[in-house]
C-alpha positions in Angstrom: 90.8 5.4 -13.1 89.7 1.5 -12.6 91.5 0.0 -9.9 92.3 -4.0 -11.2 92.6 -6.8 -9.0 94.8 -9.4 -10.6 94.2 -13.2 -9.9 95.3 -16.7 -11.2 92.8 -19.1 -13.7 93.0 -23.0 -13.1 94.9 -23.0 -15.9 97.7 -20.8 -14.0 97.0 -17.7 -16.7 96.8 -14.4 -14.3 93.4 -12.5 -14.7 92.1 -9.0 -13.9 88.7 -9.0 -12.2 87.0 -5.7 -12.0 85.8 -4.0 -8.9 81.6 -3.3 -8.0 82.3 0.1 -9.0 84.1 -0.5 -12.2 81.3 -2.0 -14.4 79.9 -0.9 -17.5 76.9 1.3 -17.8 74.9 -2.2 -20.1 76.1 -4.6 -16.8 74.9 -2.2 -13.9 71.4 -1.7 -16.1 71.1 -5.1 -16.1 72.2 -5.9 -12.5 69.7 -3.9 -11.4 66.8 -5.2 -13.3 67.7 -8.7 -11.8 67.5 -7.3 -8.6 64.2 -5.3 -9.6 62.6 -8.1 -10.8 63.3 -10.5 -7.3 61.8 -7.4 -5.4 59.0 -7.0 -7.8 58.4 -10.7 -7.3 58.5 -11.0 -3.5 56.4 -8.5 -2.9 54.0 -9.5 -5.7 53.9 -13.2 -4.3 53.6 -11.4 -0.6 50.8 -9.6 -1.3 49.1 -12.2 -3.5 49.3 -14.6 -0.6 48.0 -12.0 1.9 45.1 -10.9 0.0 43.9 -14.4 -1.2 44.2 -15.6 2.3 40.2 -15.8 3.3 39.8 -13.1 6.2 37.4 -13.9 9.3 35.4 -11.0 8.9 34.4 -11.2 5.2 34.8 -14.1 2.5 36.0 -11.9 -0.8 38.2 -8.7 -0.4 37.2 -6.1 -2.3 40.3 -4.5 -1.1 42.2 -7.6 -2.6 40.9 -7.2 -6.1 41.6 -3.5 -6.1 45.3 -4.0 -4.8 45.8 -6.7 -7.6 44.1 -4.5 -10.3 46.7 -1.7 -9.1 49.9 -4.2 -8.8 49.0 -5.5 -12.7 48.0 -2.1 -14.2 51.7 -1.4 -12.4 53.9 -3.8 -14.1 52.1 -3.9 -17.6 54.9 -1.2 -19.0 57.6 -3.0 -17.7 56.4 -6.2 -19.4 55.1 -4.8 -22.5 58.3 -2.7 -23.1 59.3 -2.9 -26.7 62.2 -5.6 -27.3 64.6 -3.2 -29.4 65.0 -1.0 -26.4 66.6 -3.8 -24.3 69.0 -3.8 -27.1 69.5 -0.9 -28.2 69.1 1.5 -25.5 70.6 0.1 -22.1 71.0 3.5 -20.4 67.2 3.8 -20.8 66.8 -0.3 -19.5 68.9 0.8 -16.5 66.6 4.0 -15.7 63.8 1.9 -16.1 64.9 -0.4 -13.4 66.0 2.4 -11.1 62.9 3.8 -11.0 60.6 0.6 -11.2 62.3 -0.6 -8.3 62.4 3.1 -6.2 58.7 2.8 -7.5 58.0 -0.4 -5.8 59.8 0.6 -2.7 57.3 3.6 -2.3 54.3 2.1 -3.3 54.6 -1.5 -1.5 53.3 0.4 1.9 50.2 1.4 0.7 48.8 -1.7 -0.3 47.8 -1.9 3.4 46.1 1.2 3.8 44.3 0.8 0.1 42.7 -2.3 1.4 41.8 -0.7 5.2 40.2 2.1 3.7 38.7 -0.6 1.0 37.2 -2.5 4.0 35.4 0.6 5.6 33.9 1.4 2.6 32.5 -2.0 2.5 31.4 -1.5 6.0 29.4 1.5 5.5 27.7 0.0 1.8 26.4 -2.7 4.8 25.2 0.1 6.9 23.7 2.1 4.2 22.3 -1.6 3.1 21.0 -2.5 6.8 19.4 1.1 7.0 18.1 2.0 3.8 14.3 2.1 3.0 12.8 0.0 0.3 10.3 1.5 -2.8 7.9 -0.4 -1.2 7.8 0.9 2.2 8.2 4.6 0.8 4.7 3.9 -1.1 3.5 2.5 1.8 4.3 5.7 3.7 3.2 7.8 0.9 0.0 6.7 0.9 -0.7 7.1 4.5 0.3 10.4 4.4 -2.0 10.9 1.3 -5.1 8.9 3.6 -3.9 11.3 6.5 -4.4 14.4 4.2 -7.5 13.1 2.5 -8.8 12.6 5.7 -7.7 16.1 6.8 -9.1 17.4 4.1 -12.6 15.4 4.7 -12.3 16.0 8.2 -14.6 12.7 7.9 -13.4 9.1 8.4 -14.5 6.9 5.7 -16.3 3.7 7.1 -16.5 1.8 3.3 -12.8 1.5 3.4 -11.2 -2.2 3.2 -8.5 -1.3 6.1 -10.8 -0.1 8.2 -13.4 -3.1 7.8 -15.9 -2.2 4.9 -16.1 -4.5 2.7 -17.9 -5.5 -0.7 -21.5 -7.5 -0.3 -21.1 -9.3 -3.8 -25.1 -10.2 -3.3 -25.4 -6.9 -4.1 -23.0 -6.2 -6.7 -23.2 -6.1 -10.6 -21.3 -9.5 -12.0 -18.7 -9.2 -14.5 -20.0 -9.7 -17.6 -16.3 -10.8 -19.1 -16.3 -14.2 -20.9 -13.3 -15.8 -22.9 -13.0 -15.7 -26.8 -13.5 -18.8 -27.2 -16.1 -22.2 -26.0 -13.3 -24.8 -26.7 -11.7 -25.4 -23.4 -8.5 -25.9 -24.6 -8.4 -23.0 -26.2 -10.1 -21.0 -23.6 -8.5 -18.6 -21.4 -10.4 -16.7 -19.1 -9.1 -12.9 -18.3 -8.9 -11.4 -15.1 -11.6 -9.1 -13.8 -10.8 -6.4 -11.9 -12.3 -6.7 -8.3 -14.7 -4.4 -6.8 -12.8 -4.3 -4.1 -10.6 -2.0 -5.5 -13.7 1.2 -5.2 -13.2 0.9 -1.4 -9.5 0.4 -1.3 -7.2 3.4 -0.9 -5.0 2.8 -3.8 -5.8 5.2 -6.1 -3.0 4.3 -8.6 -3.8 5.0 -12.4 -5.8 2.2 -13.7 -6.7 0.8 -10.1 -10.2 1.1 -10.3 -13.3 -1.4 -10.5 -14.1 -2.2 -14.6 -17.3 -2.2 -15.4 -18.0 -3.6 -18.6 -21.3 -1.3 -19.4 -22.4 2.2 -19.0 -24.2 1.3 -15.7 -24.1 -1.1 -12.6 -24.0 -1.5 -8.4 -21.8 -1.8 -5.7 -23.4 -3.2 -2.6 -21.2 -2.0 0.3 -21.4 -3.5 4.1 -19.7 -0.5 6.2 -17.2 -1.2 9.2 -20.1 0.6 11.8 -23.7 0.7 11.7 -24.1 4.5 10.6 -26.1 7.1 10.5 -24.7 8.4 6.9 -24.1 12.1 6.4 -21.8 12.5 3.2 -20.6 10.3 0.1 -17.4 11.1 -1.5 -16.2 10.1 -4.9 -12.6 9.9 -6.2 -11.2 9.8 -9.8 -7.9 10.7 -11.0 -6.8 13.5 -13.5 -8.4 14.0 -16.4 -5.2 14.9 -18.1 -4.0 11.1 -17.9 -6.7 9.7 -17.9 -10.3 8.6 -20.3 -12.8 10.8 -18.2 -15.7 9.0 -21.0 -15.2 6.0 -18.7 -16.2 8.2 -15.3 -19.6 8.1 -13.4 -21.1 10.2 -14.1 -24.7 10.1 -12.2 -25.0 7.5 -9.3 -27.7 6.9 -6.6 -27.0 6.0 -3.2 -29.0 3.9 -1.4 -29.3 2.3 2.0 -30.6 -0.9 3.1 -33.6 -0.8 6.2 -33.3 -3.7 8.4 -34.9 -2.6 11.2 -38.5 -2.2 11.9 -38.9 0.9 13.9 -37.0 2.7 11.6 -38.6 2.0 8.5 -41.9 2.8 10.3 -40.0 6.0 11.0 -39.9 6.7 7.2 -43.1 5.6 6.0 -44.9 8.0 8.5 -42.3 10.8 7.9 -42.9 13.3 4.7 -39.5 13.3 2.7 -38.6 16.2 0.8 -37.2 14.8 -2.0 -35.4 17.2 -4.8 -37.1 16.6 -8.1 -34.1 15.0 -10.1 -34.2 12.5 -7.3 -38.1 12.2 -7.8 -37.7 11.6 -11.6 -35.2 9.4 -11.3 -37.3 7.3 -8.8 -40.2 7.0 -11.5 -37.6 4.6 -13.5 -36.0 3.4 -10.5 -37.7 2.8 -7.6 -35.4 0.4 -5.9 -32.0 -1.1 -6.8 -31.6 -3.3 -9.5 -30.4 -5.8 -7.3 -32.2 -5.6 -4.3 -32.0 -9.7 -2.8 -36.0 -8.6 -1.3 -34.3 -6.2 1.2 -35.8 -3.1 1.3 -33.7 0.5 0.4 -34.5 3.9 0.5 -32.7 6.9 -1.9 -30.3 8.9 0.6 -29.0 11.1 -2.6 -28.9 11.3 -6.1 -25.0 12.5 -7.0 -23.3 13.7 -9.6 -19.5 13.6 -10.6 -17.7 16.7 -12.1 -14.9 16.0 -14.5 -14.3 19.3 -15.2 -14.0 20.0 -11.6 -10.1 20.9 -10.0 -11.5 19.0 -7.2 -11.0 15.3 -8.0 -12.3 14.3 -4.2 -15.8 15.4 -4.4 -18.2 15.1 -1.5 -22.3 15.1 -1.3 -24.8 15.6 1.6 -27.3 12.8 2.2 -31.0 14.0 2.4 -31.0 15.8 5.6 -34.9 14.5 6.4 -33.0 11.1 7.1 -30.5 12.8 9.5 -33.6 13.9 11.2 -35.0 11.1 11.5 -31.6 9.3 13.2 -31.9 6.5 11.0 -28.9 4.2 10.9 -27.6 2.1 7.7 -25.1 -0.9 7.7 -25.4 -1.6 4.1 -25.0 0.9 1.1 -25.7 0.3 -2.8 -23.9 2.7 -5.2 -25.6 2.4 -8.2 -24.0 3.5 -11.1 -26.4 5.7 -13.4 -24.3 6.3 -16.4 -21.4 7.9 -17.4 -19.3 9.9 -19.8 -19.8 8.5 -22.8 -17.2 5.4 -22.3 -18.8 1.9 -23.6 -17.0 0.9 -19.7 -17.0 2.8 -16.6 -14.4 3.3 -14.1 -14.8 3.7 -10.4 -11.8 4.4 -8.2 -13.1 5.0 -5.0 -16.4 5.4 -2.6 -16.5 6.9 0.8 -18.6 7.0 2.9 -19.6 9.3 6.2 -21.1 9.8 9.3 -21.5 9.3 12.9 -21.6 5.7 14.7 -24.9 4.0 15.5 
């Protein structure tokens, strides 16, 4: 039973007014969506306010945006519910708000601890940032591990190399032979040549390699010591991804004589040299480019391609051991090669003990 509560209207007519607990399942529905809807809106506004507020430690909350992307994804049913149902179904409306509300209740704490845990994620993205290595440095790492091993493997150092002061004596080098397409200057444009410099360098990258435009040519090389020169090493990369037509194929290694006593030395000495090395000499008796110095032939080389071994080291003449002669320039002078109209030469080394 309703209790009734009678009262008097201005107009002196008595009225009944209904007790809290006496409304109708449609009014307490929508009494309780009103009050939903405030609660859903303070605590919207609250958190809106907190998380735009600009924090000391970081300009944009990531935390904030997460919280807000929560909140909306949240309230879309309740503002997307279809409009008969208001109508027609007011036990379900007053459900709806029970539990939206109890909903909101329970999930209003958490904001907080969403945008904590939010913040110490971003904290350790900045560590990982701060501490991480870069590709760059990992190649640069790689590669001295690979020069480490290679020079393991050698158990030699290599004095040609650019890092450790060889360096390329262009007087003595073949010039690039590239011109542009074309004489009109405006319609010229000269390509890029790749640089010598890259046969003494230790990056032996695919396609990192001096290009010679011919089957043949030199490479004058001032070492980082004066040396007495024991071994020459060659380098190429795999033949499986690679043109192997465009490897050297024969080359002879010179060295420059710049001092008196020892080219004496070698002029009164007998050298045994092997007979490809003589036959060779018939046709080339000196450098092609020489610049008037004078050279003697320390070994006449030859690359394998079908070799597993793509670092391949020679032995200089041992009669020039013998006679403790020391060399500070080298010519590598490219023979021929595989077959290629170019030729491709990755790297030189070269060996031996300090002057």
């Amino acid at each position: 039973m309703t209790s009734q509560k009678n009262g008097v209207d201005p107009q002196g007519h008595s009225t009944d007014m209904l007790k809290d607990d006496s409304f109708t399942t449609l009014a307490r529905a929508s009494n309780n969506r009103k009050k939903a809807e405030q609660l859903s809106n303070e605590l919207e506004d609250e958190e809106i306010t907190r998380l735009f507020t600009p924090s000391t430690k970081r300009q944009i909350s990531f935390g904030g945006a997460a919280a807000i992307a929560l909140l909306t994804a949240m309230l879309a049913p309740w503002f997307f519910i279809p409009s008969y149902s208001l109508h027609d179904s007011p036990l379900s409306l007053g459900s709806l708000s029970d539990a939206f509300a109890s909903h909101m209740f329970n999930f209003a704490p958490r904001f907080s601890a969403l945008e904590e845990a939010l913040e110490s994620l971003e904290l350790q993205v900045s560590h990982l940032e701060t501490h991480c290595i870069s590709t760059s440095s990992v190649d640069k790492h790689v590669r001295q591990a690979l020069d480490r091993h290679s020079l393991a493997y050698l158990g030699r150092r290599d004095y040609a190399l650019a890092s450790h002061g060889g360096r390329i004596n262009y007087d003595l080098t073949s010039q690039p032979s590239r011109t542009t397409l074309w004489h009109i200057p405006l319609l010229s444009s000269p390509q890029p040549t790749p640089s010598p410099e890259l046969a003494i360098d230790a990056d032996n990258d695919l396609g990192s390699c001096w290009l010679l435009e011919a089957t043949s040519g030199q490479l004058g090389i001032t070492l980082a010591q004066r040396l007495k020169v024991s071994h020459i090493t060659l380098e190429h990369v795999p033949r499986q991804v690679s043109d192997m037509r465009l490897a050297p194929r024969q080359l002879l290694i010179w060295g420059m004589v710049d001092d008196e006593s020892a080219i004496h030395r070698i002029q009164e000495a007998s050298i045994n040299y092997p007979s490809s090395l003589t036959n060779q000499l018939q046709t080339n008796p000196s450098p092609r480019i020489s610049a008037s110095q004078i050279f003697v032939p320390l070994v006449l080389i030859e690359y394998d391609i079908l070799s597993d071994d793509l670092i391949q080291s020679f032995s200089v003449i041992e009669d020039f051991t013998l006679l403790d002669v020391a060399f500070e320039t080298m010519v590598v002078d490219i023979l021929d090669n595989y077959g290629g109209e170019e030729t491709c030469l990755y790297r030189v080394r070269i060996h031996g003990e300090e002057a």
